[in-house]
NUPA-87126 format. One record per residue (C-alpha): residue number from 1; x, y, z. Coordinates in pm, 1 decimal. Layout:
// NUPA-87126
  seq         x         y         z
  NUM         X         Y         Z
...
***
This chain:
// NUPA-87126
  seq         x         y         z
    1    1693.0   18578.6    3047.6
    2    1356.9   18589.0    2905.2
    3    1291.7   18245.2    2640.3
    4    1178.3   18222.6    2307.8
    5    1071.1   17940.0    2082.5
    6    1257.3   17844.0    1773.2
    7     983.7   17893.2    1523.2
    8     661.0   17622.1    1531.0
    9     929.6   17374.1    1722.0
   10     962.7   17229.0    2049.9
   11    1285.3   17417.5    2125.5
   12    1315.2   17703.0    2379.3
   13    1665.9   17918.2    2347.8
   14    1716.3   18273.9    2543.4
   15    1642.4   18578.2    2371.2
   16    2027.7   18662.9    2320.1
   17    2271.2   18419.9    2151.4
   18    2654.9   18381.8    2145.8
   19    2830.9   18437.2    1854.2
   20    3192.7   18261.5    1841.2
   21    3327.4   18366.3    1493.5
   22    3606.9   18598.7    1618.0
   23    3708.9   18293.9    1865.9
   24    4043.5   18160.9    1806.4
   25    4145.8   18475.0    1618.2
   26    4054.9   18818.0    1791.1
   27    3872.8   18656.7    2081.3
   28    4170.1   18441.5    2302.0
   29    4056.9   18182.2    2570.1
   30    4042.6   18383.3    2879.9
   31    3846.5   18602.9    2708.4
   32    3606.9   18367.6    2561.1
   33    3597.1   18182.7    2912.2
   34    3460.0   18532.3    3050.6
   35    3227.1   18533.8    2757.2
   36    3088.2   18263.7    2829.3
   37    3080.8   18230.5    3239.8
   38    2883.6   18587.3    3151.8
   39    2622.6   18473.2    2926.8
   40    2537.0   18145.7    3111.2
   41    2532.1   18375.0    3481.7
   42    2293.5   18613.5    3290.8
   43    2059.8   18282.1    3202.9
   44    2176.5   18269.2    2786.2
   45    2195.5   17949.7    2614.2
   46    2202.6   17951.8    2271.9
   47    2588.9   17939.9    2128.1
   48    2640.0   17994.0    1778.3
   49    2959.3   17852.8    1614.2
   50    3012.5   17705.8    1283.0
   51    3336.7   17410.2    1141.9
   52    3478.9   17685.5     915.6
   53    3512.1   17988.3    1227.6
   54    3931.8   17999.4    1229.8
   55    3952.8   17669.4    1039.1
   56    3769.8   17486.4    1386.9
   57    3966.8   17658.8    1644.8
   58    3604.4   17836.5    1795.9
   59    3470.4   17531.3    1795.7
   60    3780.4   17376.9    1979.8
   61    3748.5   17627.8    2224.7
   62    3425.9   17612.2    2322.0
   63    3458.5   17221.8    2357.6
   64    3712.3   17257.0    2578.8
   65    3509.0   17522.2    2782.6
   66    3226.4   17239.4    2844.4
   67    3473.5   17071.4    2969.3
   68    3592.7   17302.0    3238.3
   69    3385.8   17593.6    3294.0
   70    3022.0   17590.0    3172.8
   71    2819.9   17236.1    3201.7
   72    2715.1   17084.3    2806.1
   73    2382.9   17024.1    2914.9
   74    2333.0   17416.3    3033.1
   75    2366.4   17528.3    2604.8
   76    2172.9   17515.2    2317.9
   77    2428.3   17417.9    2093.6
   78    2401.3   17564.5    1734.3
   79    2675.7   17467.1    1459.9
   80    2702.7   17492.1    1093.0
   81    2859.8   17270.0     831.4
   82    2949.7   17312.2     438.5
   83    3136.1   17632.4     405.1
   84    3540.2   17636.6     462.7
   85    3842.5   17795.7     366.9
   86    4093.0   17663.0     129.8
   87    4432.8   17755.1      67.4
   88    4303.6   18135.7     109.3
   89    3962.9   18046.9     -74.0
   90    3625.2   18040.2      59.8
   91    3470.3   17709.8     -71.8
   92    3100.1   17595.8     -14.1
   93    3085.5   17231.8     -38.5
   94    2760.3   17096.4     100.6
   95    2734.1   16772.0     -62.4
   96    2660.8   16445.8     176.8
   97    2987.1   16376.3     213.7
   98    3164.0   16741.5     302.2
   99    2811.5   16758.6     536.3
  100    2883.9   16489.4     728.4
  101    3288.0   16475.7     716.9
  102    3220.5   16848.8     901.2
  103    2947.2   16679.7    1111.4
  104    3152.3   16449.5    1210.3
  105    3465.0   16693.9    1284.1
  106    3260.6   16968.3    1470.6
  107    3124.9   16683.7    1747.2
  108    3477.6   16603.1    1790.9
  109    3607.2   16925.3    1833.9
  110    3305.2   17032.8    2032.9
  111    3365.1   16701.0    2250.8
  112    2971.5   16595.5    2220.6
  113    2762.1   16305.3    2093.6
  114    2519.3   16522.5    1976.7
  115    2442.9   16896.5    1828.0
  116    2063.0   17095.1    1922.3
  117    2062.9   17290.6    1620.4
  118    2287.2   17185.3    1279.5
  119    2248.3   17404.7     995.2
  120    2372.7   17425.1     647.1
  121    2622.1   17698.7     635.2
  122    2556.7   17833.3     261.3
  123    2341.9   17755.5     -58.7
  124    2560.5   17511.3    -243.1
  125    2609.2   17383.1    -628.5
  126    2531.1   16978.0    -475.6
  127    2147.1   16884.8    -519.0
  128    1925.5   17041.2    -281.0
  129    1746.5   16692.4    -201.0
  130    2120.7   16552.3    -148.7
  131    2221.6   16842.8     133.6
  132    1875.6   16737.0     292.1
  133    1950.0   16387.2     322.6
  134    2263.3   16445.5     512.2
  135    2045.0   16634.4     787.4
  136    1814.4   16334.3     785.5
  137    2082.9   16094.2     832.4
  138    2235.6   16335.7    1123.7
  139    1909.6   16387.6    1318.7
  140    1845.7   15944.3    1224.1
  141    2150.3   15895.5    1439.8
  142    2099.8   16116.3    1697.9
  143    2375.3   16336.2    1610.1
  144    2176.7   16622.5    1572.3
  145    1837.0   16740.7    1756.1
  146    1716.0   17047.9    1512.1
  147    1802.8   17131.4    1146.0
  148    1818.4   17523.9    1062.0
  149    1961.3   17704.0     727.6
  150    2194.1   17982.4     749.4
  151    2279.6   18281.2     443.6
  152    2001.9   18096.5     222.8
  153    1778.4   18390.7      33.6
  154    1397.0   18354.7      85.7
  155    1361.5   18095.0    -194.1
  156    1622.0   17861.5    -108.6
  157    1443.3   17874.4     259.3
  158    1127.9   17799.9     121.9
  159    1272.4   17509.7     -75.6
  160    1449.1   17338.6     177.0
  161    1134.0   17416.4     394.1
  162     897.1   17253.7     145.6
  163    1083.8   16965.4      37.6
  164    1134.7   16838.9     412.2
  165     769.9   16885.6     469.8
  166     712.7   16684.5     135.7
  167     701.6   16354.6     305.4
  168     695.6   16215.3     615.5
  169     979.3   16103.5     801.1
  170    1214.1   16396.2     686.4
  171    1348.5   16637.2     951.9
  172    1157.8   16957.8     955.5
  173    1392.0   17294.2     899.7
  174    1255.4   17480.6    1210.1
  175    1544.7   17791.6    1156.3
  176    1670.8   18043.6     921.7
  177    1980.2   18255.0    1032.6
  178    2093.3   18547.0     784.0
  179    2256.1   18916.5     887.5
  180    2008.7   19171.6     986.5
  181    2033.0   19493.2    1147.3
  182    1930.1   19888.1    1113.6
  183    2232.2   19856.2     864.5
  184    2115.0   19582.3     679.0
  185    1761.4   19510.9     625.5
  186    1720.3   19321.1     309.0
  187    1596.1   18989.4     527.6
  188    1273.8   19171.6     521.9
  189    1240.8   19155.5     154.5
  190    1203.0   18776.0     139.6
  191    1371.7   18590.5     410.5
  192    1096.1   18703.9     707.8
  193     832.0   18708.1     509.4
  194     911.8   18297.7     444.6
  195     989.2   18270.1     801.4
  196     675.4   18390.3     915.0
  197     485.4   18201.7     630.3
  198     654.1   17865.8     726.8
  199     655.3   17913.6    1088.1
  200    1036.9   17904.9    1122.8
  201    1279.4   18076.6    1419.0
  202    1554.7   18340.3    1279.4
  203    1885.4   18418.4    1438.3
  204    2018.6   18752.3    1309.5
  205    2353.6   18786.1    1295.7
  206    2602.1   19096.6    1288.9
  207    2242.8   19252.3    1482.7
  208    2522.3   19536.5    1536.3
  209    2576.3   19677.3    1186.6
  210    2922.4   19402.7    1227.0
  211    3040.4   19642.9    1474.9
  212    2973.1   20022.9    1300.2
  213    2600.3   20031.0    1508.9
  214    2813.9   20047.0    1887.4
  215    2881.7   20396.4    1770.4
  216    3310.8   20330.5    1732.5
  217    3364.3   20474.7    1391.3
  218    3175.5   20796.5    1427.7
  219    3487.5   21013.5    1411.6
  220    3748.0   20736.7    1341.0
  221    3861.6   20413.2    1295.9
  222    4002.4   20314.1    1624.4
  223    4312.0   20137.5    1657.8
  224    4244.8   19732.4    1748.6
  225    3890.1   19740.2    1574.7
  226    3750.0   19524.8    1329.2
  227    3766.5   19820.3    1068.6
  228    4151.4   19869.7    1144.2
  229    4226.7   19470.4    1126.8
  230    4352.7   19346.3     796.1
  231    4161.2   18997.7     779.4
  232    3793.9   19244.0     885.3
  233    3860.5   19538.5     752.8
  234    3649.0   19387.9     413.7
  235    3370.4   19320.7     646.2
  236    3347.8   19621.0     831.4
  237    3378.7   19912.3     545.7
  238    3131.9   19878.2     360.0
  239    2867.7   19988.7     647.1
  240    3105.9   20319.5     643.4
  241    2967.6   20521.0     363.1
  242    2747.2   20834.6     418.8
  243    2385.6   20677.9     455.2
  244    2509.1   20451.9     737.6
  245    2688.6   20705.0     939.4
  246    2318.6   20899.5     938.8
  247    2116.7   20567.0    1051.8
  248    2417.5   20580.9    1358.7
  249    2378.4   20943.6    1457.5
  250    1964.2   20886.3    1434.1
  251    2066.9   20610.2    1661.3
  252    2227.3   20823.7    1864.0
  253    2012.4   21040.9    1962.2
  254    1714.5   20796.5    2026.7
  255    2005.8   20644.5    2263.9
  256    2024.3   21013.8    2413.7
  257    1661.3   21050.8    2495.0
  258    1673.1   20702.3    2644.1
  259    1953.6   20699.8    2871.6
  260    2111.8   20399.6    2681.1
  261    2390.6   20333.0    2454.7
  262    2354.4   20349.2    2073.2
  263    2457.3   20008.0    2073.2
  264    2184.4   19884.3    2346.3
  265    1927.9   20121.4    2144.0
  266    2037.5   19888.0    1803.2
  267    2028.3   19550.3    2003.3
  268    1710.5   19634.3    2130.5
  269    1554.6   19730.0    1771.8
  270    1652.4   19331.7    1650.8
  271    1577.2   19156.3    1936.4
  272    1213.7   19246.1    1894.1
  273    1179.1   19326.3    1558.5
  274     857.1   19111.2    1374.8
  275     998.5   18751.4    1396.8
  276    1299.9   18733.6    1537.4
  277    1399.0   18472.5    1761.6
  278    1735.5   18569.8    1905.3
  279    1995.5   18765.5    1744.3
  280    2363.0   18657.7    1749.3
  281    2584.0   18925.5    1984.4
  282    2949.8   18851.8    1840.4
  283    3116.5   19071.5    2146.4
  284    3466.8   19018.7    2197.8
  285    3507.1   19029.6    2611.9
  286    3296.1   19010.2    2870.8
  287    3296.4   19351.9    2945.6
  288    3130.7   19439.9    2594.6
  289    2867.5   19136.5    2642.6
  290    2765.2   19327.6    2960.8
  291    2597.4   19615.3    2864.9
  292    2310.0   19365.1    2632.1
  293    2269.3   19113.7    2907.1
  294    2170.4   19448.4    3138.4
  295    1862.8   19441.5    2866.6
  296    1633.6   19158.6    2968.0
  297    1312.2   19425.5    3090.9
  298    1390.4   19693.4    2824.9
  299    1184.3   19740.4    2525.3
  300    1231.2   20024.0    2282.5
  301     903.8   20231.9    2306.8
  302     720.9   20125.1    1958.5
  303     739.9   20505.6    1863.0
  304    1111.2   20468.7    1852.7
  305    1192.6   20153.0    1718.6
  306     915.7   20315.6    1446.6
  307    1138.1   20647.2    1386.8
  308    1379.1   20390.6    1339.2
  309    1241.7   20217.8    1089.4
  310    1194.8   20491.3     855.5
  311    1530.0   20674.3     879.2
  312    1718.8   20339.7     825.8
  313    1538.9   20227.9     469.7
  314    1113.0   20287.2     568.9
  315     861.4   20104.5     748.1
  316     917.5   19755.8     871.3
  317     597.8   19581.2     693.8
  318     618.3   19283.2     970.4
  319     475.1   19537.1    1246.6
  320     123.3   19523.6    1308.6
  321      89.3   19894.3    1256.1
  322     315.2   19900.2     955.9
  323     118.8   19639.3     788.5
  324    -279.9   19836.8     856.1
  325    -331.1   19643.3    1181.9
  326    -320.8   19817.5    1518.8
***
């Protein structure tokens, strides 16, 4: 797998990351084993997880997965912290304490002594400067390598960006991760811009329109989807409505002309869109991991991933030819 680098930093990750949140839940061990034996055979690295994916069961299973299957030293290990559930309720605490309390909890779980990439899971109601000091203290320690932000808008990235780079001795924030696909392209608003203005890596996530841009729900919802499952159903229907189904079928037919799958066609279109790094694939089994890892010497033909760009909300401003260049 071809190798990008995070941002301005010193670290490399493959173009194609890991998502774990269905782990625990939806995705069982066997299956995640295959998940990953896949991805690491195919040369990926990077391995998204996060404390509050099924209350630390992902990250429980993964740790156990060094252990036996895949070596720790083969990964680019990426975990978040300050965002859990409670009693039913999401709750974002990222305060020193609740930072390093699920600091602390994630490298037992994951069975490490240290993480490559830590990022704060959510914009919280603790001080900005006090969130920041826990990553300090983390990378101080060598509990953590890298320090990213994840769901932050563009000016809460270029916050945390600025006030690390304020003084010297604070860890730089070298990543942004937010969704972003043909279904949802409001990261281009603000959030790429400030990547590409601070020099920062991005790791997309739900790159597949959380499931609707595979093509699944064209005519249906299909029994054992997201869609049909109580606890996703709230995630998956929105991207259902009229204006989405038409970005899909558009989809569809560039996949026609191209002899791949609508959802290759739509991993394709974030992989290499203007700044991104490596987008998040949150696939289930092996067997629907396959079909992206086949990708590695694809590329959409710019005319496409152009047509794209205007039927699914108008020019992407990042391009060079979008933006008056050539």
């Amino acid at each position: 797998m071809q190798r990008r680098s995070v941002g301005a930093s010193g670290l490399r990750v493959g173009r194609l990351g890991l998502g774990t949140m269905t782990w625990g839940r939806d995705t069982s061990t066997d299956d995640a084993r295959a998940l990953l034996r896949s991805f690491v055979a195919a040369g990926g690295d990077l391995v998204d997880t996060a404390a509050a994916y099924t209350q630390g069961e992902a990250e429980r299973m993964l740790g156990r997965l060094m252990r036996t299957d895949v070596r720790r030293d083969d990964l680019v290990l990426a975990t978040k912290a300050g965002f859990s559930i409670r009693d039913g309720q999401r709750v974002i605490d990222t305060s020193r304490g609740a930072l390093l309390a699920d600091l602390h909890g994630s490298l037992r779980r994951l069975g490490t002594d240290h993480l490559d990439l830590w990022q704060v899971h959510a914009w919280g109601q603790a001080p900005l400067e006090e969130s920041l000091a826990a990553i300090d203290h983390a990378v101080s320690t060598g509990a953590v390598r890298y320090a990213g932000v994840s769901n932050f808008v563009g000016w809460q990235t270029a916050a945390a960006v600025t006030w690390q780079a304020a003084f010297p001795g604070r860890t730089p924030i070298v990543s942004a991760q937010v969704e972003y696909s043909l279904l949802a392209r409001r990261a281009e608003v603000e959030v790429l811009p400030c990547v590409r203005h601070f020099g920062l890596g991005f790791f997309p996530f739900s790159p597949l329109g959380r499931g609707v841009l595979t093509g699944k729900y064209r005519s249906s919802i299909p029994r054992g989807s997201r869609a049909a499952a109580e606890h996703f159903s709230w995630y998956v229907t929105p991207y259902l409505e009229p204006r989405s189904r038409a970005v899909v079928e558009a989809v569809a037919r560039a996949a026609d002309g191209l002899d791949l799958t609508i959802a290759q066609v739509a991993a394709l279109w974030v992989r290499d869109a203007p700044g991104v790094t490596a987008p998040l694939l949150g696939a289930r089994t092996a067997e629907q991991l396959a079909p992206y890892l086949e990708l590695d010497a694809v590329e959409l033909p710019v005319e496409i991933a152009s047509a794209l760009d205007d039927v699914s909300g108008g020019p992407n401003l990042g391009r060079p030819d979008a933006a008056g260049g050539g």
